[in-house]
N, C-alpha and C positions, 0 to 999 in steps of 0.2 A: 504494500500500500504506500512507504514512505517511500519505493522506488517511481511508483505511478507517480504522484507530487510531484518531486524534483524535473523527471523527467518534462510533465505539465508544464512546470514554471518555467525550466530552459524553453521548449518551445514556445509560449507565450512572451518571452524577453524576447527572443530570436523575432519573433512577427512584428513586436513591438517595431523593433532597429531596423527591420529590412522597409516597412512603411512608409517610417518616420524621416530612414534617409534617401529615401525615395523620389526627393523634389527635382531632381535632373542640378544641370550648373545655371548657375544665377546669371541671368542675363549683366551684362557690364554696363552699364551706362555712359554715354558718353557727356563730359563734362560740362556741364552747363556755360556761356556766355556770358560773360560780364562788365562787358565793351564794347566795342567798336570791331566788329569783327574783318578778318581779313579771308578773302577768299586767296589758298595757297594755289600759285602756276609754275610750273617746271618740267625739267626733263630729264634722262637718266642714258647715256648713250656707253657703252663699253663694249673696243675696239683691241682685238690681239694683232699683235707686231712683232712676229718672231716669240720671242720668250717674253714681252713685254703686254700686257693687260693696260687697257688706258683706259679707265672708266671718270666719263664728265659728263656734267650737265650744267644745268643753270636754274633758278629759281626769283622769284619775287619776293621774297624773306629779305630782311632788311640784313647789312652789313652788321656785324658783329656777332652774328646768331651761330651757334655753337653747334655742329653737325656730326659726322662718318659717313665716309664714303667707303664702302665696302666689297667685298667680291664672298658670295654664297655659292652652294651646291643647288641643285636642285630640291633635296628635302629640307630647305633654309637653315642650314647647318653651317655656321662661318668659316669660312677659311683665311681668309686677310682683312683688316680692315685698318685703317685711318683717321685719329679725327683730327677737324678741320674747323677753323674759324673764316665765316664768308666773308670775304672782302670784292667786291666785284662780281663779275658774273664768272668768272673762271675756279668754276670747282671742278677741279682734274686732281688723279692721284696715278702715279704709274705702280702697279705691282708685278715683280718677278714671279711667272710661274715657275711652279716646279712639279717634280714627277709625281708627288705628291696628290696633286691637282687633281681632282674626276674629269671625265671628257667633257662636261657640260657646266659651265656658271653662269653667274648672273652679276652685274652689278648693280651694287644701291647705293644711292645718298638719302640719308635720312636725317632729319632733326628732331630732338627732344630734349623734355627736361632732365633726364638720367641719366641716361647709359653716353653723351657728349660733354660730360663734367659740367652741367648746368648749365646756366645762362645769366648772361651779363643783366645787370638791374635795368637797362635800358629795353632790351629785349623783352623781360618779363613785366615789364612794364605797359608795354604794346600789343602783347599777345597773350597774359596770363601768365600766371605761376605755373600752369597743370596747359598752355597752348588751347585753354580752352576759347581762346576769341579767335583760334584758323579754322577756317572751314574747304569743302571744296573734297574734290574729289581722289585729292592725293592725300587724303588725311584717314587714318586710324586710328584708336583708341583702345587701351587697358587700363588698368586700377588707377595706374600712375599718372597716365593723361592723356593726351591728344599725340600724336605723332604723325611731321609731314613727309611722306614714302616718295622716293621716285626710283624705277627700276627699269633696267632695261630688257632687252629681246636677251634671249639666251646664246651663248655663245660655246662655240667648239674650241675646244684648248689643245684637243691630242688629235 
């Protein structure tokens, strides 16, 4: 009988947890607006040259805005990356491939609050703490905040 119980109550806790954590992943939100919003324009072009990777682009982000220009795999796995503070419209970075390399990458420029050692108080001043005043179709979002993506066409390395 006290084995019938126990047994009862596991399965009843067991129903409980499988229910209860049952909600799926919580939708993320993206950051609300608190200004003057900016719609983000750019591009992402990356061009091999022998052993040399040249990924550039350009954007409408104001000068001093804190970025990475990157080179990914196709499961967006990093292999090289760069950061870069915009000055101009020349965001180029060259990277050495090596054998290392998968036959396929991509490259990115990307801006945000985190993973680019922050952002100067002028920038976040213009655009948010969390880039919640860019908007626009090169924009993303997680916990952390808004992020402006630019990627190019995929490229044969081997």
């Amino acid at each position: 009988m006290k084995k019938k119980l126990i047994i009862l109550l596991v399965i009843t806790i067991a129903a409980v947890l499988v229910f209860t954590g049952c909600n799926g992943a919580q939708e993320i939100k993206r950051p609300v607006a608190d200004g003057t919003t900016t719609e983000v324009t750019g591009s992402c072009n990356a061009v091999l040259n022998g052993d040399t990777l040249t990924v550039s682009g350009e954007t409408n982000l104001m000068d001093g805005t804190n970025g990475i220009i990157s080179v990914l795999n196709a499961n967006g796995i990093m292999i090289e990356q760069q950061k870069i503070t915009k000055n101009g419209d020349n965001l180029t970075w060259d990277f050495k491939r090596t054998d290392e390399w998968p036959e396929t990458v991509y490259g990115f420029i990307t801006f945000d609050t985190q993973k680019s050692d922050g952002q100067p108080e002028a920038v976040k001043e213009k655009y948010g703490s969390k880039f919640q005043n860019l908007t626009g179709e090169h924009t993303i979002w997680d916990q952390k905040g808004v992020i402006a993506v630019f990627q190019s066409e995929e490229v044969k390395v081997k």
